[in-house]
MIKOLLUM-789044 format. One record per residue (C-alpha): x, y, z; residue in one letter; chain. Coordinates in Angstrom, 3 decimals. Layout:
N
(site (X; Y; Z); "A"; "A")
...
This chain:
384
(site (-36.972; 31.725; -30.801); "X"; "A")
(site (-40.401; 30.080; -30.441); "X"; "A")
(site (-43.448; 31.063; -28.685); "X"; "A")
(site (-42.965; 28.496; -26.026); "X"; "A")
(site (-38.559; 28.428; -25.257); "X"; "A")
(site (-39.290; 32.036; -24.855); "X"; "A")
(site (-41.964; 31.102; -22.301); "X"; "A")
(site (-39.930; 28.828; -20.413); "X"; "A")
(site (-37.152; 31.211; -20.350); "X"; "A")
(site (-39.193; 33.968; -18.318); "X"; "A")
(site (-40.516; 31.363; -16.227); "X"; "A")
(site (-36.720; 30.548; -15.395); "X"; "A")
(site (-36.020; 34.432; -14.993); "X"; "A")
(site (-38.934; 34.494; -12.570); "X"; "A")
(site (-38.089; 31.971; -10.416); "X"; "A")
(site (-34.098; 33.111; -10.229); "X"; "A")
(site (-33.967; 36.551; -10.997); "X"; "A")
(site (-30.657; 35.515; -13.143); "X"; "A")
(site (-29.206; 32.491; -14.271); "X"; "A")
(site (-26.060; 33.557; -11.834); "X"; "A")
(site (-28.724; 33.331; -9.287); "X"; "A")
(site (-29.491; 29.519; -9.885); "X"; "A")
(site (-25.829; 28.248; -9.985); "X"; "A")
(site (-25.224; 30.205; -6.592); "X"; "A")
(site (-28.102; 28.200; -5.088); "X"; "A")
(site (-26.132; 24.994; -5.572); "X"; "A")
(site (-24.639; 23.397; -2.838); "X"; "A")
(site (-21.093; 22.788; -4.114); "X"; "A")
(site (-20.273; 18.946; -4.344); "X"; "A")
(site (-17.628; 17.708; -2.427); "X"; "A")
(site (-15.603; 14.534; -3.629); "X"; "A")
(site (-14.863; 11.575; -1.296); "X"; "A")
(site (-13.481; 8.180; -1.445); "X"; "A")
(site (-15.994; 5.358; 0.316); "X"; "A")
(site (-14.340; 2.898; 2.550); "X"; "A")
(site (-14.046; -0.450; 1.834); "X"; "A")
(site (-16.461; -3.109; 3.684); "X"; "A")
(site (-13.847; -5.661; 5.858); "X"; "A")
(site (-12.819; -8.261; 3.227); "X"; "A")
(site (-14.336; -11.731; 3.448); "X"; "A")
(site (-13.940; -15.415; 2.213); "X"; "A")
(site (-16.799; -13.747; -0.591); "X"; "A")
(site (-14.742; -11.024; -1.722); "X"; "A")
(site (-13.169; -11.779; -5.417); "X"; "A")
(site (-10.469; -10.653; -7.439); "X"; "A")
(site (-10.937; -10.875; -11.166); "X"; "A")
(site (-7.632; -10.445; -13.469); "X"; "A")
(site (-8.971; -8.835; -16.890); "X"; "A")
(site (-6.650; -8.827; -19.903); "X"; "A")
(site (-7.980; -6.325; -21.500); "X"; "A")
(site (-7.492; -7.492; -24.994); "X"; "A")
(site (-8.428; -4.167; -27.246); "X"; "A")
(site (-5.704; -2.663; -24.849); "X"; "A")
(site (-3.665; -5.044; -23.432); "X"; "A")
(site (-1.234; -2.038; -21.885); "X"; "A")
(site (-4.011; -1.235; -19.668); "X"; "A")
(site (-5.458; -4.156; -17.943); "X"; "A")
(site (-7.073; -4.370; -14.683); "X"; "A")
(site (-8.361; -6.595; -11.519); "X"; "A")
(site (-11.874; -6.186; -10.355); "X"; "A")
(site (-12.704; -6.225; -7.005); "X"; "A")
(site (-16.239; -7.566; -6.513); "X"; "A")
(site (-18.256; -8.420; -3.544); "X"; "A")
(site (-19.551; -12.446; -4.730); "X"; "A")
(site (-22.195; -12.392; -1.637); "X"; "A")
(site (-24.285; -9.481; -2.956); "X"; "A")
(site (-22.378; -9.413; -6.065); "X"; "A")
(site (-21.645; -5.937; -5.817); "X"; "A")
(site (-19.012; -3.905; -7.698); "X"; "A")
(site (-16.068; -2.808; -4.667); "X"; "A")
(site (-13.266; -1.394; -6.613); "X"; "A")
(site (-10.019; -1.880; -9.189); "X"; "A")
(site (-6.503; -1.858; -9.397); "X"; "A")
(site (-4.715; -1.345; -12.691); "X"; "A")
(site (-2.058; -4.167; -13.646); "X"; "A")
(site (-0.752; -2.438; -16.813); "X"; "A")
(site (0.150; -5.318; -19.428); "X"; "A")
(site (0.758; -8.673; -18.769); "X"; "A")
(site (0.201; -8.240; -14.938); "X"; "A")
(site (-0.360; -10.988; -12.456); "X"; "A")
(site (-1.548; -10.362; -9.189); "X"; "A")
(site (-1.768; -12.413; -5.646); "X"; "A")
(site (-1.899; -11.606; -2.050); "X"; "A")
(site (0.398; -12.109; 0.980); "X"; "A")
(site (-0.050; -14.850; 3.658); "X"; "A")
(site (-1.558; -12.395; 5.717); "X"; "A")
(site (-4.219; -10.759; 3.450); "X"; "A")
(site (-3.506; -7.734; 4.235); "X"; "A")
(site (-1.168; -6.975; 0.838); "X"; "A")
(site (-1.918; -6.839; -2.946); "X"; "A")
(site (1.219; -7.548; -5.534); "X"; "A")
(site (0.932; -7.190; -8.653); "X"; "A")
(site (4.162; -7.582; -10.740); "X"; "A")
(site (3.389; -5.665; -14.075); "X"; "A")
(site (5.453; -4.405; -17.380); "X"; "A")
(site (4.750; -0.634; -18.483); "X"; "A")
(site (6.422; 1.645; -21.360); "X"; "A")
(site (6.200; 5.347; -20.825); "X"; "A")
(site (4.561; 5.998; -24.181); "X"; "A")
(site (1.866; 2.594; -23.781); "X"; "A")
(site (3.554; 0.468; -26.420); "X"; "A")
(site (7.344; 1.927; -26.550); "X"; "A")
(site (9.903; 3.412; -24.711); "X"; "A")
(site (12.165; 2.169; -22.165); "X"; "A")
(site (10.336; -1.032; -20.534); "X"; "A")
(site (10.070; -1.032; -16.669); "X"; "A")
(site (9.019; -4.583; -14.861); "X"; "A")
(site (7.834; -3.846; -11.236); "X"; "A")
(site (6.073; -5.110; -8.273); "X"; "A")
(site (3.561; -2.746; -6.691); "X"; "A")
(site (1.972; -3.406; -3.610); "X"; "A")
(site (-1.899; -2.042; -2.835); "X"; "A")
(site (-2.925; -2.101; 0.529); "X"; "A")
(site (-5.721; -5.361; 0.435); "X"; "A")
(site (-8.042; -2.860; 2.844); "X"; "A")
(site (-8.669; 0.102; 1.281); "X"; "A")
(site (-6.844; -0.974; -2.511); "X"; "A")
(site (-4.967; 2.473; -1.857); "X"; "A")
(site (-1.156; 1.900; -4.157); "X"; "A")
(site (1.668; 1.678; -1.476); "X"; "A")
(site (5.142; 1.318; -3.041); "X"; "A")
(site (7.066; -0.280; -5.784); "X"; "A")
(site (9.920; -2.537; -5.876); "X"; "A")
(site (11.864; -2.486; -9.784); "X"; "A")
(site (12.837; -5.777; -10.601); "X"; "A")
(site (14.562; -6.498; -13.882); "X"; "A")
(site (12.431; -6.568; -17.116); "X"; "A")
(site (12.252; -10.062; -18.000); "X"; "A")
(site (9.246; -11.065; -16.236); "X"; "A")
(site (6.912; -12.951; -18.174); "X"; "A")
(site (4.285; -10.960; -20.237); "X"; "A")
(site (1.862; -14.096; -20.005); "X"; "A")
(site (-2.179; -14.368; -19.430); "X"; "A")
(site (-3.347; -14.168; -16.154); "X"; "A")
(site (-2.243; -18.034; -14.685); "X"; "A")
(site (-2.331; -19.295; -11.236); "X"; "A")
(site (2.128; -20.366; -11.117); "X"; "A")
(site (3.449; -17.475; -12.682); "X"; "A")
(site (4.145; -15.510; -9.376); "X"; "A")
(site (4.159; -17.035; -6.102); "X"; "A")
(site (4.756; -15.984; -2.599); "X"; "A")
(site (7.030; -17.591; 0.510); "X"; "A")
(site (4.752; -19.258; 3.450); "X"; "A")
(site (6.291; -16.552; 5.475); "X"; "A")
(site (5.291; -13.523; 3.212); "X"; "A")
(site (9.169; -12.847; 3.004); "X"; "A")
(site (10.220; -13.879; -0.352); "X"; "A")
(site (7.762; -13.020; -3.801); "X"; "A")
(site (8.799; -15.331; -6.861); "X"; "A")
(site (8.362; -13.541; -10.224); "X"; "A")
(site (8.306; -16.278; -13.386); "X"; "A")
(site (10.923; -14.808; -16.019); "X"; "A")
(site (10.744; -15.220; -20.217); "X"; "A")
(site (13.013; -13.203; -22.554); "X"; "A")
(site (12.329; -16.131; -24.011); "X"; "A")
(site (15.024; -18.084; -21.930); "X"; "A")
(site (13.666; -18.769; -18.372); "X"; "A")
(site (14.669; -17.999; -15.031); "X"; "A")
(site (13.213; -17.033; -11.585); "X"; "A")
(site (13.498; -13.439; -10.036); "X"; "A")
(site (13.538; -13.996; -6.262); "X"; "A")
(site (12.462; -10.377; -4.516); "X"; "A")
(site (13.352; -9.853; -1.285); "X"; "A")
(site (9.882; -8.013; 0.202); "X"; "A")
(site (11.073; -7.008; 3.253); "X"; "A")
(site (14.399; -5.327; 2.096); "X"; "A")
(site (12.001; -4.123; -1.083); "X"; "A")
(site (14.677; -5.094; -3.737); "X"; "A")
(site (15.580; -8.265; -5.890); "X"; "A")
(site (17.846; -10.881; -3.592); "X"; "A")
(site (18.691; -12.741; -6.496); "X"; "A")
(site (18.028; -14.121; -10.497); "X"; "A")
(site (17.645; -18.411; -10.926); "X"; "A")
(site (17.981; -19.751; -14.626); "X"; "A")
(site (15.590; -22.346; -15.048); "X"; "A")
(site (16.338; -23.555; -18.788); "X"; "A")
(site (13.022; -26.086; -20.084); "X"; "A")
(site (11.045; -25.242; -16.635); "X"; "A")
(site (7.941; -22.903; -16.056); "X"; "A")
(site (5.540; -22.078; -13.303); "X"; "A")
(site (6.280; -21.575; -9.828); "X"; "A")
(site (5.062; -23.585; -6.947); "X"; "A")
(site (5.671; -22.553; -3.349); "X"; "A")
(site (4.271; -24.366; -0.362); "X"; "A")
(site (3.986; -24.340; 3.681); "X"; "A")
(site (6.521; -26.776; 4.299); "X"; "A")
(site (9.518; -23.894; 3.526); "X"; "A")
(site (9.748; -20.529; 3.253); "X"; "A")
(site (13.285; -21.623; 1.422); "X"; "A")
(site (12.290; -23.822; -1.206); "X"; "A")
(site (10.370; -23.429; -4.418); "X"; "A")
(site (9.277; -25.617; -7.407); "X"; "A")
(site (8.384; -25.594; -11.252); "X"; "A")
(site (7.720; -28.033; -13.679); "X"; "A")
(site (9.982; -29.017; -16.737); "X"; "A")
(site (9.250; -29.785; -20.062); "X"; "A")
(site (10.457; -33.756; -19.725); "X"; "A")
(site (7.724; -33.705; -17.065); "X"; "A")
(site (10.216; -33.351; -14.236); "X"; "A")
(site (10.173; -31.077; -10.959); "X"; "A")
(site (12.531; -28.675; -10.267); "X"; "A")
(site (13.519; -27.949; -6.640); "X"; "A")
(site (15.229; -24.818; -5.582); "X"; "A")
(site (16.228; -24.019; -2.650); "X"; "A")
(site (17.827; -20.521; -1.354); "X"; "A")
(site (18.948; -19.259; 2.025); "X"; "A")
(site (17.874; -16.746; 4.556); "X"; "A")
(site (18.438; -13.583; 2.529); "X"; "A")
(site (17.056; -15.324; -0.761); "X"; "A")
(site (20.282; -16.694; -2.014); "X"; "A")
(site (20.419; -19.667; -4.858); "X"; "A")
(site (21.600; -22.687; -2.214); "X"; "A")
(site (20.766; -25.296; -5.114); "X"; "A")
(site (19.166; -27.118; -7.649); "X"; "A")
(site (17.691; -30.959; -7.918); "X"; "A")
(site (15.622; -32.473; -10.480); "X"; "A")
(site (12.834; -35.208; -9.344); "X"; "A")
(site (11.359; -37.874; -11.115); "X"; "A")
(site (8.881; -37.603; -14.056); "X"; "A")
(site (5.655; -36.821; -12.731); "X"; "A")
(site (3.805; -37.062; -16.235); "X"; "A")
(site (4.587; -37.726; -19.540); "X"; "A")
(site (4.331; -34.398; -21.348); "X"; "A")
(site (4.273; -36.253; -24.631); "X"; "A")
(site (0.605; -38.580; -23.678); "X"; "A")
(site (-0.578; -36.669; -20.874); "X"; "A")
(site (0.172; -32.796; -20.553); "X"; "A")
(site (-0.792; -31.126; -17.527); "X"; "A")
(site (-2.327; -28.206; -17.260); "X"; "A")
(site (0.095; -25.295; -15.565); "X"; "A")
(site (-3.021; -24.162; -12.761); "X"; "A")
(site (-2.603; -26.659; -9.627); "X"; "A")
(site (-4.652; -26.334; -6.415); "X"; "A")
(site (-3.099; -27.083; -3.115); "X"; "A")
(site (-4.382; -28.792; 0.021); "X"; "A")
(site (-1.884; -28.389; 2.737); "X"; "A")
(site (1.903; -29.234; 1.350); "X"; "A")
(site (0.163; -31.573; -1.692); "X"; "A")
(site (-0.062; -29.869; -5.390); "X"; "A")
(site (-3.283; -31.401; -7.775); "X"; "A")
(site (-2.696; -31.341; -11.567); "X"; "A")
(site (-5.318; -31.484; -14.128); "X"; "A")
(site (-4.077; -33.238; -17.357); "X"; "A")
(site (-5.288; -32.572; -20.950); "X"; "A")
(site (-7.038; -36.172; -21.193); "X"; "A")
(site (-8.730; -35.527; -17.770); "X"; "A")
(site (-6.397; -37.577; -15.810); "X"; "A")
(site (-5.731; -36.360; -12.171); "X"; "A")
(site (-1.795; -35.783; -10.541); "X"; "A")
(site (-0.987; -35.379; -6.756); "X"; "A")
(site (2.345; -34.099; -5.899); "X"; "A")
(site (3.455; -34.829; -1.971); "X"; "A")
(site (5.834; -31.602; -1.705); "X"; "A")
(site (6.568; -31.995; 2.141); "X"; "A")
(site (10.120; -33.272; 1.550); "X"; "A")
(site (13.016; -32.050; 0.061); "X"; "A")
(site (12.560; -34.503; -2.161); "X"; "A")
(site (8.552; -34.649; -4.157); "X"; "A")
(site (6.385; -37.668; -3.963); "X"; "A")
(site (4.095; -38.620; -6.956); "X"; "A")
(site (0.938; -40.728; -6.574); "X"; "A")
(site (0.153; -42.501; -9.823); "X"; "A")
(site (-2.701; -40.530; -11.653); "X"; "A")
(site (-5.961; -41.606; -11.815); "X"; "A")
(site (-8.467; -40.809; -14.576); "X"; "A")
(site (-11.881; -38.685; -14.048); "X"; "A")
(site (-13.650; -39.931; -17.172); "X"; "A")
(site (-16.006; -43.705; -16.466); "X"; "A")
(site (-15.642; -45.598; -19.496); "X"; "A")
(site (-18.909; -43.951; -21.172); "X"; "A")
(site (-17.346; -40.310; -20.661); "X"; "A")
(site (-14.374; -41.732; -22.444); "X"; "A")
(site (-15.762; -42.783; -25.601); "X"; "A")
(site (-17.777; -39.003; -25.980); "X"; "A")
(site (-14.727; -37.371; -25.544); "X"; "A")
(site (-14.885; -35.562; -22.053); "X"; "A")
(site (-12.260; -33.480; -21.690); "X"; "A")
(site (-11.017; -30.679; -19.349); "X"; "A")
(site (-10.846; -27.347; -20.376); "X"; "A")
(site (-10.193; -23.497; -19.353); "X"; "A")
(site (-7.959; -21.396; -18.180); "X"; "A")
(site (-8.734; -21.784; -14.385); "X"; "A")
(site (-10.465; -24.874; -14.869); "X"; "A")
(site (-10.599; -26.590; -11.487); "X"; "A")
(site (-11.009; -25.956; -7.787); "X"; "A")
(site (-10.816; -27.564; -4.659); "X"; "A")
(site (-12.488; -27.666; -0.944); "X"; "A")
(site (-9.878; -28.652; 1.548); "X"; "A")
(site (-12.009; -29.673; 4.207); "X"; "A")
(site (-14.784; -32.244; 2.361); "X"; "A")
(site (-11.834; -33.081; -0.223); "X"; "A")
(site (-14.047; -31.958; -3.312); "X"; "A")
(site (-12.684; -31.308; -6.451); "X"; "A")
(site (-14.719; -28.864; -9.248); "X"; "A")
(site (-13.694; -29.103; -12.616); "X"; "A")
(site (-14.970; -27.287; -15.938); "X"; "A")
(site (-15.746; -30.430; -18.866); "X"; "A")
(site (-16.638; -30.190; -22.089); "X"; "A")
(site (-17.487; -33.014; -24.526); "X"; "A")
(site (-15.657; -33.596; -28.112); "X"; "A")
(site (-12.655; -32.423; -26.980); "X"; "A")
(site (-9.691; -32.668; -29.218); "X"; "A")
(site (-5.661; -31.734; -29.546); "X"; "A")
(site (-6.554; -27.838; -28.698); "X"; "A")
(site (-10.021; -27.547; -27.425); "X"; "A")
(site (-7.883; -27.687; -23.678); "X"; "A")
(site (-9.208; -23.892; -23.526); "X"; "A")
(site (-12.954; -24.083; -23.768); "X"; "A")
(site (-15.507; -22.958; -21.565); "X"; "A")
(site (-17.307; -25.819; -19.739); "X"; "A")
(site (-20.364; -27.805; -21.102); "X"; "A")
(site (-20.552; -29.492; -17.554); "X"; "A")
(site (-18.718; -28.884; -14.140); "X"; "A")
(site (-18.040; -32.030; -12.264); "X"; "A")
(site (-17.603; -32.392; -8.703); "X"; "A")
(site (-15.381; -35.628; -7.590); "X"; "A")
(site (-14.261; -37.076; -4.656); "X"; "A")
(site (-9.994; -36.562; -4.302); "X"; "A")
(site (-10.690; -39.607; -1.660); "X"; "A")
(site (-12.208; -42.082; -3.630); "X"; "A")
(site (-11.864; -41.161; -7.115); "X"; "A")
(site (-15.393; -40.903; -7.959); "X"; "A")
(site (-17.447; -38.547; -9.889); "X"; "A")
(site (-20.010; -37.367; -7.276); "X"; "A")
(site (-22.046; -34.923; -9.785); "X"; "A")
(site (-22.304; -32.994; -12.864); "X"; "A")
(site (-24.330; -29.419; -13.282); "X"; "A")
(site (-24.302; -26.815; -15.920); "X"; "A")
(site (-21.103; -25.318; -16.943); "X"; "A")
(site (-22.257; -21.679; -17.096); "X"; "A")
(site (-19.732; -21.635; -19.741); "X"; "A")
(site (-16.794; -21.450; -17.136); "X"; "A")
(site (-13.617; -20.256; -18.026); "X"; "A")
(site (-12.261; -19.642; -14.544); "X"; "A")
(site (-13.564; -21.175; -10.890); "X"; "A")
(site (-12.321; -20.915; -7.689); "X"; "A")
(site (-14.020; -21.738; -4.272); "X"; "A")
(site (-14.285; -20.541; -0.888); "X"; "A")
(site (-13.051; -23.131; 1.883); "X"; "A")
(site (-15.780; -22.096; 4.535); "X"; "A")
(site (-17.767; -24.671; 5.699); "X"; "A")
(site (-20.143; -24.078; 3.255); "X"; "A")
(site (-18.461; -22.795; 0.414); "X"; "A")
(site (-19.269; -21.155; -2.541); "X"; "A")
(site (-18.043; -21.952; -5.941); "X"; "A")
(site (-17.359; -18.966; -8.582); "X"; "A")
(site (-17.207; -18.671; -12.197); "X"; "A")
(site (-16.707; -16.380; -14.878); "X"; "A")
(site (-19.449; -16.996; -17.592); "X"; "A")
(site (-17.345; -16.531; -21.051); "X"; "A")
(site (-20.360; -15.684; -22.510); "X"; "A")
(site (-21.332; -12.877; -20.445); "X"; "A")
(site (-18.032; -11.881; -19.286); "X"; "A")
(site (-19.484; -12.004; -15.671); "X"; "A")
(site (-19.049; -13.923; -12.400); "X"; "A")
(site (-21.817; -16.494; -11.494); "X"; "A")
(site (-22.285; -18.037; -7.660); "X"; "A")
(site (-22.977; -21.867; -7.120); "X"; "A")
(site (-24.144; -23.277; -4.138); "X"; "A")
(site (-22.275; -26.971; -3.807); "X"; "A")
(site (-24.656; -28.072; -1.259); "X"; "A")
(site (-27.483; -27.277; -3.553); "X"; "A")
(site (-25.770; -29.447; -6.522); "X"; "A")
(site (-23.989; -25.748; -8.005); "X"; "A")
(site (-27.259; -24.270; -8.578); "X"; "A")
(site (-26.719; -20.319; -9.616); "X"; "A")
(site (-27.807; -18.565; -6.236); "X"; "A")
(site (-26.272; -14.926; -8.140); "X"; "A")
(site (-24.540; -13.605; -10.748); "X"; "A")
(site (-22.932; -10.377; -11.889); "X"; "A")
(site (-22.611; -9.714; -15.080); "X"; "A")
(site (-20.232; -7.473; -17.605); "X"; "A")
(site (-17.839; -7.262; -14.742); "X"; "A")
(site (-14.927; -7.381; -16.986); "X"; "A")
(site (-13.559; -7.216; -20.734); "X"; "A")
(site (-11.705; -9.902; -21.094); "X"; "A")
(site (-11.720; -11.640; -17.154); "X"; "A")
(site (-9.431; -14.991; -16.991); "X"; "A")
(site (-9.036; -15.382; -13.547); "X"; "A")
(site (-10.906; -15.564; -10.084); "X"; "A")
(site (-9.071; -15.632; -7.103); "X"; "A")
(site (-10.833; -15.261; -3.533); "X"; "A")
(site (-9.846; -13.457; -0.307); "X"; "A")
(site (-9.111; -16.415; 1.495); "X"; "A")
């Protein structure tokens, strides 16, 4: 031992007596669990795939006014989360396998109290849900908070209706060429999904969740010239689509029977001939109230660059068709907004795997930002 650890040890024995002496000194720590802040229009949920370990993935909870870290819930593989009508309930419909990648698969829908994020209880429903990315249509929930609609793949399709309020499944839909679930305030009875022949599919059930029929609508786009993206943003009983060439898609779904509006392009004839296209995974959003539409654009796009993070983001009018501005992309993947007076618009930078804050009245200039939230995060939904 040296000169001077030997020094440093008396010095020690001095002060304590005994090393015993020092550890009894200590106060010992108590563990506790911090309460949640009240939720706001600002607070965020951000679904994370995960991707180096898919079985495990997660949804961040994040304060987006002082971008600070709240909380997270695990949504084992291929989960999809949303709340109730209320707020006040977290589902998250997830697959898990009792040794991570095998074993005896087990689909269910847990439900975290939105408050505190403390797990409640579990409903099993059958294990066919669809092991999909994180999109906005692949679980749904009735206007009434009754009924929670679980998108099925095995790889045939089909719709798992849960009952929520008996906590079991009311009853299985086959929905052969369909995908994505759309559910709206005009019933708590009826649900819809598109079809590969560009088509809507209405179903309607009764009271206790019941299939009470099928009917197939009109083609609302031509899957063939103008694929729609599956993310669709709602203002009151109307459903916006977002298509591959950048051509907009309004859906009236206040009848039993849809009403289309002819599309209408975003792209002026100079944004045309450079190839603007849209492109993410949550790649638009929209303000009821002022009727503004945000959507992610990237230049040179081409059959498969419908994924890319955004060169520009462009805010148009739904009203009168018309670009209103273009900002920085902050290399969006994801955006959603706030529908507050003055909202704030939200996207997760691709390149930092963080969430960045844009003030719309200040033409989306970055007011905060967050950053390494996530792994992998594809999705940002907002307490609202």
């Amino acid at each position: 031992m040296s000169g001077a650890a030997f020094a440093t040890l008396a010095a020690l024995a001095a002060v304590c007596g005994v090393p015993a002496a020092c550890a009894e000194d200590l106060p010992p720590e108590t563990l506790t669990v911090a309460q949640l802040p009240p939720a706001d229009a600002d607070r965020l949920y951000i679904s994370d795939v995960a991707f180096r370990h898919m079985v495990d993935g997660r949804l961040h909870v994040v304060d987006g006014k002082r971008m600070k870290y709240l909380g997270l819930v695990p949504t084992g593989f291929g989960g999809q989360a949303v709340l109730s009508p209320d707020k006040r309930t977290l589902y998250v419909v997830a697959t898990y396998y009792p040794r991570l990648s095998r074993g005896e698969r087990a689909d269910v829908v847990s439900l975290y109290d939105a408050d505190t994020l403390a797990y409640h209880s579990e409903i099993v429903i059958p294990p066919r849900h669809a092991q999909s990315l994180p999109y906005r249509g692949i679980i749904a929930v009735s206007a009434d908070g009754r009924f929670l609609y679980v998108q099925n793949a095995t790889p045939a399709t089909s719709v798992s209706i849960v009952d929520l309020q008996a906590g079991k499944l009311a009853a299985e839909v086959p929905t052969p060429g369909c995908w994505g679930i759309f559910a709206t305030p005009a019933s708590s009875q009826r649900l819809r999904t598109l079809c590969s022949d560009g088509a809507m599919l209405t179903i309607e059930h009764d009271a206790q969740g019941q299939p009470a029929g099928q009917k197939r609508s009109a083609r609302l786009f031509d899957p063939q010239q103008d694929p729609v993206f599956l993310h669709a943003e709602a203002i009151g009983d109307a459903l916006y689509f977002v298509s591959f060439h950048g051509n907009v898609y309004r859906a009236d779904l206040s009848g039993e029977t849809p009403a289309f509006d002819p599309p209408w392009s975003l792209l002026g004839s100079a944004d045309a001939r450079r190839g603007w296209r849209p492109g993410g995974y949550q790649l638009f959003a929209v303000h009821a109230a002022t009727r503004r539409l945000f959507v992610g654009m990237h230049p040179r796009g081409r059959e498969g660059s419908h994924k890319s993070p955004a060169d520009e983001i462009w805010t148009v009018d739904l009203a009168s068709h018309k670009r209103l501005a273009r900002a920085p992309g902050q290399h969006a993947l994801a955006l959603t907004v706030t529908q507050e007076a003055r909202p704030t618009l939200y996207a997760l930078d691709a390149t930092t795997s963080g969430v960045v804050a844009l003030d719309p009245a200040q033409g989306l200039k970055p007011v905060a930002r967050l950053d390494g939230v996530a792994e992998n995060p594809l999705r940002v939904e907002a307490h609202q």
